[in-house]
C-alpha positions as CSV (number, residue, x, y, z in Angstrom):
1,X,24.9,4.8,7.7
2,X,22.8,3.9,4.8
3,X,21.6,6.6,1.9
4,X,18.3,7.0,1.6
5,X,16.9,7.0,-2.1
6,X,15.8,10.2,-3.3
7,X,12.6,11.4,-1.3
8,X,12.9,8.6,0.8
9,X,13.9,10.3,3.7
10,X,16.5,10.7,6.8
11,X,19.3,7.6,6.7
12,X,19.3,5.5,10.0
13,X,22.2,3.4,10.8
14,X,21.8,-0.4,9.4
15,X,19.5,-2.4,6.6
16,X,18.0,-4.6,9.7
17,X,14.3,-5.7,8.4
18,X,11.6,-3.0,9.6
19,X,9.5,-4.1,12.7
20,X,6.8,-2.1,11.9
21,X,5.0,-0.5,8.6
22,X,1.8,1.6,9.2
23,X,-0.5,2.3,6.4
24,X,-2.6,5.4,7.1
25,X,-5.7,5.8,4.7
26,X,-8.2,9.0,4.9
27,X,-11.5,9.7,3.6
28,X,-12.0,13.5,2.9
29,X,-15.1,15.3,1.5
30,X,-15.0,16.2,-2.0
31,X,-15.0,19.7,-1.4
32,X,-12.0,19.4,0.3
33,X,-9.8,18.4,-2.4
34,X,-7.8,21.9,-2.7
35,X,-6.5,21.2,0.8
36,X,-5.9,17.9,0.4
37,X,-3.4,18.3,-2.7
38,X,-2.0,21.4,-0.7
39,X,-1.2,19.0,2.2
40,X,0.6,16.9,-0.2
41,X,2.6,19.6,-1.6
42,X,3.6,20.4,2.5
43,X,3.3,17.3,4.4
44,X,5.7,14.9,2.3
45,X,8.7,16.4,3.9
46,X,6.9,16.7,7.3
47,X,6.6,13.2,7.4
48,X,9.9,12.2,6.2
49,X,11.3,14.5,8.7
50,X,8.6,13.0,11.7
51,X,11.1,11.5,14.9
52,X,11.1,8.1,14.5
53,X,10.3,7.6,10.7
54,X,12.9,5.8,8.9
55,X,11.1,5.6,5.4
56,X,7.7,7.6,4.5
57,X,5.1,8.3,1.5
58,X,2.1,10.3,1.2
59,X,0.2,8.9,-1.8
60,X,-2.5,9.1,-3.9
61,X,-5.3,6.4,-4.6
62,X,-7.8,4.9,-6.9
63,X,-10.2,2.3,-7.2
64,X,-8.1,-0.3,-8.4
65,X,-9.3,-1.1,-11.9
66,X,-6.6,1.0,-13.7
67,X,-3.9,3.4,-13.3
68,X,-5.4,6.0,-15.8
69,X,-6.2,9.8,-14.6
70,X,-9.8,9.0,-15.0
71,X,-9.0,5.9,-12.3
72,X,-8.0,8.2,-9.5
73,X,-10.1,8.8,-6.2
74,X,-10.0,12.3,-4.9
75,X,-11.5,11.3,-2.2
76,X,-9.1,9.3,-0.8
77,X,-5.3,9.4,0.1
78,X,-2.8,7.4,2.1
79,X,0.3,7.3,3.9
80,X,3.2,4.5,4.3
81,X,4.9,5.0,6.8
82,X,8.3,2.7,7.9
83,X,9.6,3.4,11.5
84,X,12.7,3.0,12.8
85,X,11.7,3.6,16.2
86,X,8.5,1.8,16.4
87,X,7.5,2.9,19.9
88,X,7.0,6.6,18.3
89,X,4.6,4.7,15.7
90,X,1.1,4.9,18.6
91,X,1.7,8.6,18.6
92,X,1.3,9.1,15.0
93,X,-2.1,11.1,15.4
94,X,-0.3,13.8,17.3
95,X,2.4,14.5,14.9
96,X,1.6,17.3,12.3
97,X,1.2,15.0,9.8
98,X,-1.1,13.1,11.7
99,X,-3.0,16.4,12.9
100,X,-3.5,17.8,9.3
101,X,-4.9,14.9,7.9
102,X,-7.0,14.2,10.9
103,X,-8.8,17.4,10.7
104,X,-9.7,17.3,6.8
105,X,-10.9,13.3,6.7
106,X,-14.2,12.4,7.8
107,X,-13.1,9.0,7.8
108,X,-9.9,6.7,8.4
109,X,-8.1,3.5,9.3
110,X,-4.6,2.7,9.9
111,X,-3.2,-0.5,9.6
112,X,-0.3,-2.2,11.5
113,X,1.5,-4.5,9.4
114,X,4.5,-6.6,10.4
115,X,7.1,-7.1,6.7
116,X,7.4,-10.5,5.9
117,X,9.2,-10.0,2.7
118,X,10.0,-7.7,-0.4
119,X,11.9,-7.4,-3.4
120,X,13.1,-4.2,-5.3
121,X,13.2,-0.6,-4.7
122,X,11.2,2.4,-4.1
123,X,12.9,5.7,-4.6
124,X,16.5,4.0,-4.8
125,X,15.9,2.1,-1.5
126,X,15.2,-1.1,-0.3
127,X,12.1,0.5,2.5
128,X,11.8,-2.3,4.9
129,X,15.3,-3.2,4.8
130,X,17.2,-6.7,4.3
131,X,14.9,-9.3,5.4
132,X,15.4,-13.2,5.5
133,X,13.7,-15.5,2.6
134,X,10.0,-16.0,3.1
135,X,9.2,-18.8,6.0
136,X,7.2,-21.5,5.7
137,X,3.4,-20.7,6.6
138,X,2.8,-20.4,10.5
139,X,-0.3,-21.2,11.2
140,X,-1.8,-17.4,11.8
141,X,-4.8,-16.7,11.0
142,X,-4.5,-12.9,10.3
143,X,-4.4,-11.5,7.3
144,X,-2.1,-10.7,4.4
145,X,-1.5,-7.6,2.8
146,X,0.1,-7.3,-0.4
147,X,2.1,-4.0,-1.9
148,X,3.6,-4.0,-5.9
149,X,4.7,-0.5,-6.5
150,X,6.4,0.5,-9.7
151,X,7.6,3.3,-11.9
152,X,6.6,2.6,-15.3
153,X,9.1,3.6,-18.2
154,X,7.5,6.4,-20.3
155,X,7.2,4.2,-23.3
156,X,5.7,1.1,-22.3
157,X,3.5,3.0,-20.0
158,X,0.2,2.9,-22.2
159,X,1.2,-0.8,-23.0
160,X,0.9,-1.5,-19.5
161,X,-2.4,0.2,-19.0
162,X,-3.8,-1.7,-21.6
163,X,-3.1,-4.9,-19.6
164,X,-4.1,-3.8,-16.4
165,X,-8.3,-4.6,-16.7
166,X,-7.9,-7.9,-17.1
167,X,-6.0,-8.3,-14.0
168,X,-8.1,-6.3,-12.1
169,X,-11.3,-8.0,-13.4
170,X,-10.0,-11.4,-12.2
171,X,-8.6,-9.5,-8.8
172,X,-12.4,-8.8,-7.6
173,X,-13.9,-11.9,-8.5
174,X,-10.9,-13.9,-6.7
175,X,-11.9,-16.0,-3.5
176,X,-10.3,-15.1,0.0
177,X,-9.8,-11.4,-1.1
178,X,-11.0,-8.9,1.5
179,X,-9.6,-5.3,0.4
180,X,-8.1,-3.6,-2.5
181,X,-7.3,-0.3,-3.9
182,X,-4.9,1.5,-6.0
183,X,-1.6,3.6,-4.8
184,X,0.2,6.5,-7.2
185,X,2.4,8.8,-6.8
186,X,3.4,12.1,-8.7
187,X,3.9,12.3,-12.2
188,X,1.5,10.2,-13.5
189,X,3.4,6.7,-14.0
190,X,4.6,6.2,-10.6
191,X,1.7,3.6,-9.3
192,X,1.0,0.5,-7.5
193,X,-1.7,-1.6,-5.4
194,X,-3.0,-2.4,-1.9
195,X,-4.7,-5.6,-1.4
196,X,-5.5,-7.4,1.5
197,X,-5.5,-11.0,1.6
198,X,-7.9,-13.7,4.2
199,X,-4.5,-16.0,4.5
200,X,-1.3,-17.0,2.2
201,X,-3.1,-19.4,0.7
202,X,-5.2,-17.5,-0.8
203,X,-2.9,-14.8,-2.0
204,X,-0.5,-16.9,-3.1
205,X,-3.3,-18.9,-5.2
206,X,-3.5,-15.5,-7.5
207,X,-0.5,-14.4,-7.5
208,X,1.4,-17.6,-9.2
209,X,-1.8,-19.0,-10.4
210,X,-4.8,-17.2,-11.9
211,X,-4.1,-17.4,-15.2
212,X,-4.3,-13.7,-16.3
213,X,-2.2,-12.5,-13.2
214,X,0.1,-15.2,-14.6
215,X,0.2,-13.8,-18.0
216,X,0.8,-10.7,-16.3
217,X,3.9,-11.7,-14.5
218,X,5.2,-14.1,-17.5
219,X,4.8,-10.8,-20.1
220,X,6.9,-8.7,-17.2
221,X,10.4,-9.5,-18.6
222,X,9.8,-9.0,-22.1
223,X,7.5,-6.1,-22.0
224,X,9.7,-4.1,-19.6
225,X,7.5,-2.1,-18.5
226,X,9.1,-0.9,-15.6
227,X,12.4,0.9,-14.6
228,X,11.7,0.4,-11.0
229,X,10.0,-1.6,-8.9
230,X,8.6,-3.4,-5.8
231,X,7.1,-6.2,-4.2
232,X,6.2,-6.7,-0.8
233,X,3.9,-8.8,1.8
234,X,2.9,-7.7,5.4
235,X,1.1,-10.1,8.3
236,X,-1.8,-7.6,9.1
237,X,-1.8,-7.5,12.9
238,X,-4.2,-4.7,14.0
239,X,-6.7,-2.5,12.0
240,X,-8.4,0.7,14.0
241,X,-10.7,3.4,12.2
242,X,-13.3,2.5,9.9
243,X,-12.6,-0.7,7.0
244,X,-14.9,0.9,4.9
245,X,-12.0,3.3,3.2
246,X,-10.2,0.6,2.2
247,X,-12.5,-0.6,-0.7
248,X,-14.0,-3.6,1.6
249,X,-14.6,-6.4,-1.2
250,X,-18.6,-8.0,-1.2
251,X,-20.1,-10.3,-3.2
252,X,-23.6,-10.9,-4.6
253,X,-23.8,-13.5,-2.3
254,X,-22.5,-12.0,0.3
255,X,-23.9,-8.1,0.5
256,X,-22.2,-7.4,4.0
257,X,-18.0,-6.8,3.8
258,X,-15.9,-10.2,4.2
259,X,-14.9,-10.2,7.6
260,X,-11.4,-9.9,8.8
261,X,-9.9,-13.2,10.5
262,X,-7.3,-12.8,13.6
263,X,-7.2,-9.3,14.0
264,X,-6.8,-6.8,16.7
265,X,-8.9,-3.8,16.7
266,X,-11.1,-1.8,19.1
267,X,-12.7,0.4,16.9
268,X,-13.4,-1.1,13.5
């Protein structure tokens, strides 16, 4: 039986790699905020506790740019959601998780996302398990989505921040991206980022090199910014709900959102 990292939720037997990862993200009106931080105060141990959930995290979001207070959007929030039993994953909407969040948001999408690999910890934990060395490319023509998620040591923290703009200004001019956003968690320090990827080529083009995301990752070490952290990549293979919530990426060029190769959806 493995131990689950603190918050991480109930232990299930094995560190087999995760079949399936759902990423829940809601729009909710403004006005609305009150409930929405009350469901987060209630709804993290409902969903940790949810039959079939073997690793789960309501979070906070933001528009990218920075990891600031003045970077959040209260208008949006997200769950992860790992499942150890993925056939109880369709019937997510009917949980009371599910059913809260359904009823405040206005708008949503959830994404299915297969792991393909990670490296380091959230919570303690390893989330989607032990899983083999990244293969070569397949062929597939769905998308990417990447995941960093870190908790930043108290000291370096406003370091960090400092070096985040450049990053993110290279992140929204970079070709082949179609989505991105921001990810934090309570206290303030405990952040990370969504983006979604056309292919690996692309992604893998910024992530080892565009030079200031290279900077970025070569000043990692040194800087220590971080007492924990993680970094993991997901085939995208269905998207249902509306795009729109995930910070669709245009370009002057291009005015309508980038469409999404080789994916699955009936409703987006």
């Amino acid at each position: 039986m493995t131990r689950p990292g603190p918050g991480a939720g109930p232990a299930y037997p094995g560190t087999g790699p995760a079949r399936l990862v759902t990423l829940h993200v809601w729009r909710v009106p403004r006005r609305s905020l009150p409930r929405a931080l009350a469901r987060m105060a209630v709804d993290r141990h409902r969903l940790r506790a949810t039959p079939g959930v073997r690793f789960g995290k309501l979070l906070g979001t933001g528009d990218g740019d920075g990891f600031g207070p003045t970077d959040a959007d209260p208008t949006r929030w997200a769950a992860l959601v790992v499942w150890a039993d993925p056939a109880r994953a369709a019937g997510f909407d009917t949980t009371p998780v599910g059913r809260a969040w359904g009823r405040l948001a206005h708008a949503g999408a959830r994404l299915d996302l297969r792991p393909l690999a990670s490296r380091g910890r959230w919570a303690g934990t390893e989330p989607f398990g032990t899983l083999p060395p990244p293969a070569a490319p397949t062929g597939s023509d769905r998308p990417l989505l990447a995941l960093t998620r870190a908790r930043l040591r108290p000291h370096r923290a406003v370091a960090f921040w400092r070096a985040v703009p450049p990053v993110a200004a290279a992140l929204r001019e970079t070709p082949g991206l179609l989505a991105r956003f921001g990810i934090g968690e309570a206290p303030l320090g405990w952040q990370g980022t969504v983006s979604i990827w056309r292919d690996a080529a692309h992604l893998t083009d910024f992530a080892y090199r565009h030079p200031e995301h290279r900077a970025a990752i070569m000043r990692t070490p040194t800087q220590r910014w971080y007492a924990e952290e993680l970094f993991a990549r997901f085939e995208v293979c269905d998207l249902a709900g509306d795009p729109a919530v995930l910070d669709r990426v245009t370009t002057d060029d291009d005015q309508e959102p980038r469409p999404w190769p080789g994916v699955r959806s009936g409703r987006a």
